[in-house]
N, C-alpha and C positions, 0 to 999 in steps of 0.2 A: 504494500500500500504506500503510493507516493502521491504529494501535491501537486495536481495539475497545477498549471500555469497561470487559472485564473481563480486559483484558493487561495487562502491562506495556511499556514501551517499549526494545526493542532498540538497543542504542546501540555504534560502533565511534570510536574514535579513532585518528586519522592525524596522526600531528606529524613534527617532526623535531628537537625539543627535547625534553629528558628532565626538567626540570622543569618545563615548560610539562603533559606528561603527567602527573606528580606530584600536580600541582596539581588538575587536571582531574577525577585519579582520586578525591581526596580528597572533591571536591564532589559528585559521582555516588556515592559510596558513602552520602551523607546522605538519598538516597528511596530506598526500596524498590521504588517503580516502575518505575526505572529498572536495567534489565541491561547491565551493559559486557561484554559479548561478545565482545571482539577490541579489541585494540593493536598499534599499528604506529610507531617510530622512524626510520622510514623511509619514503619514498615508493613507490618499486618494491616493497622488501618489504611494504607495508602491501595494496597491491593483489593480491601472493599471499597475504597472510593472508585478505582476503576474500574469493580464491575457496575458500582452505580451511576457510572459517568455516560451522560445518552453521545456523543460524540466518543469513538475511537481513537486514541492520537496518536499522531504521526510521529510524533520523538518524546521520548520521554527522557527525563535527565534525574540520573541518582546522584542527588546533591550530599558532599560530604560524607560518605559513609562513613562509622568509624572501624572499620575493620575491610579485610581480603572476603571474610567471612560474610560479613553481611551484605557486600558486593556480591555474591555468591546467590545468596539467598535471596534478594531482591530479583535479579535477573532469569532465577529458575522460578520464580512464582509469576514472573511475568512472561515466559515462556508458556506456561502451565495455563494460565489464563487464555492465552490468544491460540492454543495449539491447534484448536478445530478452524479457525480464519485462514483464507487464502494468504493471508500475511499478516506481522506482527507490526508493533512501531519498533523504528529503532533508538538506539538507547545511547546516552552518552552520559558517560562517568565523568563529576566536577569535584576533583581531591586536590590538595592538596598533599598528599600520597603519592608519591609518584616513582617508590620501588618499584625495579625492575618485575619481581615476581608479583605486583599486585598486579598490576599493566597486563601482563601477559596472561595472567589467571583472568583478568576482566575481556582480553581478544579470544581465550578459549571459549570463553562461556558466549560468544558472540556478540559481544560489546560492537557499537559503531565509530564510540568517539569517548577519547580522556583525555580531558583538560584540565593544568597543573598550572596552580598560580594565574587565572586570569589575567589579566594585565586592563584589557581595554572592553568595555560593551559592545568593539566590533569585531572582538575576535569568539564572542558567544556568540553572538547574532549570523556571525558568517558561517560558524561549527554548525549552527540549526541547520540554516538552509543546506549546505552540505549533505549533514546525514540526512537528514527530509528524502532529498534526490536519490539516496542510495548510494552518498559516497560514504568515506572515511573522513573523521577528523582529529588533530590533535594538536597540542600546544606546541608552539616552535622546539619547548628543548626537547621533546619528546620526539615528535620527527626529525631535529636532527641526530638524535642519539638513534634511531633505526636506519638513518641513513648511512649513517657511520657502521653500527653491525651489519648490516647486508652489504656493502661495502667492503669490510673487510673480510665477510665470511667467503664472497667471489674472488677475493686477491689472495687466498691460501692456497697451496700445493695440495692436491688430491694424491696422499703416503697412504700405502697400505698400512706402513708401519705404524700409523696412528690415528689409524679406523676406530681405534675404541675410543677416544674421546671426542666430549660433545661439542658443536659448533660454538658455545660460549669458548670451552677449555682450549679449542685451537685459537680463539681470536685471545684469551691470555696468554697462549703461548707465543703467539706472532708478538708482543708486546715484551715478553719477557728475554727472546732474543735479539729485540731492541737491547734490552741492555735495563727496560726501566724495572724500577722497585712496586713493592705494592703498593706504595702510598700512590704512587705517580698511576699506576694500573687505578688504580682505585677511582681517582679523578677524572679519568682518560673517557671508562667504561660509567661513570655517574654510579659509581657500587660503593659500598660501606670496607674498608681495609680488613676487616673480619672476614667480608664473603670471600674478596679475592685470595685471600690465605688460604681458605678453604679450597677454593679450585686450587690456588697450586699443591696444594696438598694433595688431592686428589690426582693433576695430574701426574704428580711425581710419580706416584702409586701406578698408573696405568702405563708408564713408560720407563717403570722401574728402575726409577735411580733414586741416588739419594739425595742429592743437593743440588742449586740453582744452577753452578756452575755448569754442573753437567748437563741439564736440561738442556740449556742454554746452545750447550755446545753441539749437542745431536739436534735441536731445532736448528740451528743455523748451518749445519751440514745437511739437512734434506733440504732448504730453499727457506728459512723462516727470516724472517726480518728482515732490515733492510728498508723497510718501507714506512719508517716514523717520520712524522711529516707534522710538525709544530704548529704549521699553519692552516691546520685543519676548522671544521666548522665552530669545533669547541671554542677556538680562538674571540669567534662573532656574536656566541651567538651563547648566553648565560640564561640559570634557572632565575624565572621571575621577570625577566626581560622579554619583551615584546617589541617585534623590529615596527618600522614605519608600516602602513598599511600594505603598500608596491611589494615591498620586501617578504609581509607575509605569508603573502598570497603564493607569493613565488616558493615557495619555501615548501606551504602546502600540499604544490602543483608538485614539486619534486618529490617529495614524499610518499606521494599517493599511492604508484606502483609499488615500492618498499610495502608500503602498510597491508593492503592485498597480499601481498604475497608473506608477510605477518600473520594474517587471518588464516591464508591455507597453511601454514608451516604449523600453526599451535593450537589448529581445531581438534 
């Protein structure tokens, strides 16, 4: 179900913050395109307000959740809801949250769109009409940090020798035969210094050795590194910054393929 061209777009918000709603409602009241149709402070009761809502809508937004968990739950009750419909609305996640594993727990579950740190009312209002049409949307640092992992996951050597580890562990490893530390990995990847200890750990474990040095050294003998490049997007482009409108846009447009192909990768 998408908005023709001479509708407007139906819109329901589910939060469980009251001025996370506030806020929301303030920006949606600035198009007239857009109809807020239904509000919900709650989880369960949000899901009886949409079955008592006579309008269906087009996008729904889970404002703030406080958990991976309750993103979870929110999005399979509204799956649950519309299963017997030719189509669902689609859904976009507005967190501040913006770990790696929530993101991708919210694209498995078929999320359309997660937006981290708002910046400006036209970059909600652009996210709507986006998913509305059946695209993808997300907040700049958020597309450029997929742009950046699929990115690097296509610049990696296809070893048999290290078939067992996962496209994250090679994209640390490509990093680690740069030369950089975990603090610096940690920044690079937008990860917590804990997570990536962890993958290196793990990798070590899968490529059986014992320390950096060595890794290092058998990465950069099958084709690893080499390819750190300072002036990459991370340089432009910070969490909580939102570039010029032109810029956005663009930014968006490049992202999009990445993000699809995010969706089939982690269904």
């Amino acid at each position: 179900m998408q908005p023709n061209s001479c509708s407007g777009i139906n819109l329901f918000i589910l939060t469980e913050d009251t001025v996370t709603l506030a806020g929301l409602e303030a920006i949606i009241d600035q198009d007239d395109n857009v109809s807020l149709i239904g509000r919900a402070v709650d989880g369960a009761h949000g899901i009886r307000c949409l079955e008592k809502t006579d309008l269906q809508p087009h996008v729904i937004i889970i404002g703030e959740p406080p958990s991976k968990r309750t993103i979870c739950e929110n999005v399979q009750q509204i799956f649950s809801k519309y299963r017997h419909e030719k189509s669902r609305p689609k859904m976009i996640v507005v967190s501040q949250n913006d770990d790696d594993d929530v993101i991708f727990a919210a694209l498995r579950l078929g999320v359309n769109g997660y937006l981290a740190r708002v910046g400006s009312s036209v970059e909600l209002l652009h996210s709507i009409q986006i998913v509305a049409k059946g695209g993808a949307a997300f907040s700049p640092s958020i597309a450029a940090r997929f742009s950046r992992y699929f990115s690097n996951m296509r610049s990696l050597p296809e070893l048999t020798g290290f078939s067992d580890l996962t496209n994250r562990e090679l994209e640390i490893l490509e990093l680690l035969a740069d030369g950089l530390g975990n603090q610096q990995i940690a920044r690079r990847l937008f990860l917590a210094e804990k997570t990536v200890r962890n993958y290196v750990s793990r990798i070590f474990a899968k490529l059986e050795v014992h320390d950096r040095a060595t890794a290092a050294v058998r990465a950069r003998d099958a084709g690893f590194g080499g390819q750190n490049d300072s002036s990459g997007v991370e340089g432009r482009v910070h969490d909580g910054e939102v570039p010029a409108a032109p810029e956005f846009g663009r930014q968006r447009d490049r992202a999009l393929v990445l993000i699809e192909e995010a969706h089939a990768e982690f269904r």
